[in-house]
N, C-alpha and C positions, 0 to 999 in steps of 0.2 A: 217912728216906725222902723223894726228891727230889718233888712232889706239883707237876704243871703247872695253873693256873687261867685259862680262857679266860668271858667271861661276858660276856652282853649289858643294858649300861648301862639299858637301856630301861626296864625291870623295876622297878619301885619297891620291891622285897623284897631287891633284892641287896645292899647298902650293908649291910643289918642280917645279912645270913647271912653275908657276906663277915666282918663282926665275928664273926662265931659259929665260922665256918670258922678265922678266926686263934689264939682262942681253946680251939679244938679242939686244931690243929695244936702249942700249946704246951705241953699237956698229953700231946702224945702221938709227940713229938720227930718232927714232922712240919716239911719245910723246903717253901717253894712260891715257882715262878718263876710270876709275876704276866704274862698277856697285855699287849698296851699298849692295850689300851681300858680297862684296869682301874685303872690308877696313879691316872686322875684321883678312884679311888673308894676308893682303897686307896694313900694316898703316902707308906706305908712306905719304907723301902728295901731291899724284895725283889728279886730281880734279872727282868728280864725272860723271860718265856717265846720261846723262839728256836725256831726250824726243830731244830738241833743240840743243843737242851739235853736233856740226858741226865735222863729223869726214869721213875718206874716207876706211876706213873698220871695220868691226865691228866681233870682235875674240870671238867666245862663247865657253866653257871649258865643257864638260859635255855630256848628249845624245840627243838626239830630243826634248826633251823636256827646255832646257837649251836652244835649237833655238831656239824655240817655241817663248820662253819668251823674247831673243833678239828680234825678229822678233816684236813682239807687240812691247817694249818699242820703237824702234824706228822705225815706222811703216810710218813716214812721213821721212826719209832719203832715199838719194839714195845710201847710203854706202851697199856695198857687204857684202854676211856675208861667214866668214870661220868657219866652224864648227869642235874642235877638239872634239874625241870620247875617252870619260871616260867610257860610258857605254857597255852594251852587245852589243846592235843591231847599234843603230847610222846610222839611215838610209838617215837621211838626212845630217849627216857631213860629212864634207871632208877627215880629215884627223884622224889615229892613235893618240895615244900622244907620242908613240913613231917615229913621221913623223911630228912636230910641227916644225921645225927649217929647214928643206925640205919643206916644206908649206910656211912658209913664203917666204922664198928664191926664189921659184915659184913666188911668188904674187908679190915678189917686181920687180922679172925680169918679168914682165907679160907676164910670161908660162902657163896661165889658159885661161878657158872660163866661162861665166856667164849662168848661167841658169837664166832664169823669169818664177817667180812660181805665180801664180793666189793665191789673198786672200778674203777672204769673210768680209762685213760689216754686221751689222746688227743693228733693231731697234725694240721694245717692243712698239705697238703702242695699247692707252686706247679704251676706245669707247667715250671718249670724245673728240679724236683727239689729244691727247697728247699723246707724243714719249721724250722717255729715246733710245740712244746709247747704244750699246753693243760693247761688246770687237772686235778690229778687231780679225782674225784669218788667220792662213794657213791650217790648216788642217780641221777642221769639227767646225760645231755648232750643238749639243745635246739637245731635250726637251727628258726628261724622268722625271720619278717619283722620290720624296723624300723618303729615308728612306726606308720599306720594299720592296721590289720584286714586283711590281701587277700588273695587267696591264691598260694601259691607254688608252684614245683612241682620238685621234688627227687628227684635218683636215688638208689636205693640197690643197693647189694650186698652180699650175704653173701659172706664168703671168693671173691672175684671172681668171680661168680656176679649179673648181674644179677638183682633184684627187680623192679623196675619203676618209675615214674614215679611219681611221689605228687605231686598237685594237692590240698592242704589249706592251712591255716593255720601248718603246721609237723608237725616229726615229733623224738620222743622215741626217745630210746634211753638204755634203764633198766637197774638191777641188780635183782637180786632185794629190794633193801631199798626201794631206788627205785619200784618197783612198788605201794607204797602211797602215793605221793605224786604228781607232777604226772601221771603216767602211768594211774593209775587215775581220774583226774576227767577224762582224752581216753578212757574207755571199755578202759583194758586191763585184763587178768588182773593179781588178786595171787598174784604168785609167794613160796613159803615162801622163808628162807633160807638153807635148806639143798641148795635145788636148783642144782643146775647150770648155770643158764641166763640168757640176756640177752631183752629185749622190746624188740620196734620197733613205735611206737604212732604213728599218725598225729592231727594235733590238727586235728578238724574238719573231716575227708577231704571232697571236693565229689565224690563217689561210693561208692555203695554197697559198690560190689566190693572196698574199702578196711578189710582188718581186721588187728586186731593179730597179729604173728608172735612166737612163740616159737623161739629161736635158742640153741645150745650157747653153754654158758659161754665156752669157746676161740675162738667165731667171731673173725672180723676184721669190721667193717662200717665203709661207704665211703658218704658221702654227698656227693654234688653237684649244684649249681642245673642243673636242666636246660638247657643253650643251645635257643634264642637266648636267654635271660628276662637280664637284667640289674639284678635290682632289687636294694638294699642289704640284705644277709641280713647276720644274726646268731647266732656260736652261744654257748649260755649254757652256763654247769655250774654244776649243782646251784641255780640259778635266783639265786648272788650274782655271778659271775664274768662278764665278757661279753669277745667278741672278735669282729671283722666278717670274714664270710669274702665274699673277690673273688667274682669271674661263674666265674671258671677256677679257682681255687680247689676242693680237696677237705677235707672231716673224715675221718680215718682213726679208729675208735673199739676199743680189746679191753681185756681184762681186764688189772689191774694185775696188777705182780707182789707189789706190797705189799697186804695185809689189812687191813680194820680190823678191830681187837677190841673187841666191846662186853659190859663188866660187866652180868650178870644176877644177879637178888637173889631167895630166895624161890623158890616152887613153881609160878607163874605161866606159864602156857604160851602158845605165838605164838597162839592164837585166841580167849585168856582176852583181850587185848589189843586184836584185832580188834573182840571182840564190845562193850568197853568203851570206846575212844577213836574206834571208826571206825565205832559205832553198826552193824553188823552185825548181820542179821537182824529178829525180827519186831518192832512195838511194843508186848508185854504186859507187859515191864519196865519202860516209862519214862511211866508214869502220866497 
């Protein structure tokens, strides 16, 4: 089995599991194409992990955001991804790192189920009819301001269909997995992931009348700097990727047609998760 390994160097446990992982892999005729942040930790001669390499699950070392980054590079596979957590929260991995080796073991006996997570495409389109791609995403795409604090004020629309004006700091536009991450700390809804739908959150709205909208999965949504305003906007995906959009400039945002699939282990249901990584609800459990 072809096994992709994406992982973030940062972690000072990876080096010793990455040995663990190798030695797993040879007992159990497992073959792995190595990310290229990894060679410097791992200078086997594994072949590297590519956009095109063909492999049937894909192991990320690190926290959500080390998904994240699996998730885009191979965003056109239908390989699973198992998320081991290096970090605090780890909301979207599957397993501990000390539960890496019970993880596998699951996956290989196929003792799991897949989650299908909805991800977002998007395009920067001129007023000349020209479009540049943006990053895919699973979690959110972000216009907001360069550099200091100010506020900005941005159009949107649903399926063309004006919304209206947003004078904030910025505005998110989330997936359902997204919605427990930048979107939920600007005051939106967490949406399950099995619902159908997108969220447009404004970050730090300079008016009340400013609340989050719940939007069909299908929508199309269009965001642009209000004119006259001219000030140097940026939009981010998934909070690694950045791109500057003009005055004239639009973000065009919908639903991928590609899925991520995320490896679940275990009996553990989406609010057993909630209640444990995202500190939900009251404090008579945390002493």
């Amino acid at each position: 089995m072809n096994v992709g390994v994406v992982g973030n160097t940062r972690f000072k446990d990876i080096e010793t599991l990455l040995s663990q992982l190798t030695d797993y892999g040879a007992a159990h005729d497992l073959s792995f194409l190595i990310g290229p942040d990894l060679h410097q930790v791992l200078p086997q001669s594994s072949p590297e992990l590519t956009p095109e390499s063909d492999i049937e699950l894909l192991l990320t070392f690190g926290g959500d955001g080390t998904l994240l980054r699996g998730a885009r590079l191979m965003r056109s596979s239908e390989a699973p991804i198992l998320g081991i957590n290096l970090g605090r929260v780890g909301f979207l991995t599957s397993a501990g790192s000390d539960e890496m080796t019970e993880a596998l073991d699951s996956f290989l006996l196929g003792e799991y189920r897949l989650e299908s997570r909805c991800a977002l495409d998007s395009a920067i389109e001129g007023e000349d009819g020209s479009a540049r791609a943006g990053s895919m995403v699973l979690n959110d795409i972000v216009v907001h301001k360069e550099g200091v604090a100010r506020v900005i004020r941005i159009n949107v629309w649903v399926d063309e269909e004006e919304v209206g004006n947003y004078s904030s700091d910025g505005v998110i536009v989330s997936t359902p997995t997204g919605s427990t991450a930048y979107a939920l700390s600007a005051g939106g809804p967490i949406v399950m992931p099995e619902v159908d739908a997108l969220t447009i959150t404004a970050i730090c709205p300079h008016t009340l009348a400013v609340r989050p909208l719940v939007v069909p999965g299908d929508a199309v949504i269009t965001l642009q700097q209000a004119q006259p305003w001219r000030d140097e906007v940026l939009v981010s995906y998934d909070g690694q990727v950045e791109a500057t959009l003009k005055p004239h400039e639009r973000v065009i945002v919908r639903r991928s047609p590609d899925a991520v699939k995320l490896v679940r282990l275990g009996s553990k249901g989406y609010f057993e998760g909630v209640r444990q990584k995202l500190q939900w609800g009251d404090l008579n459990d945390r002493g």
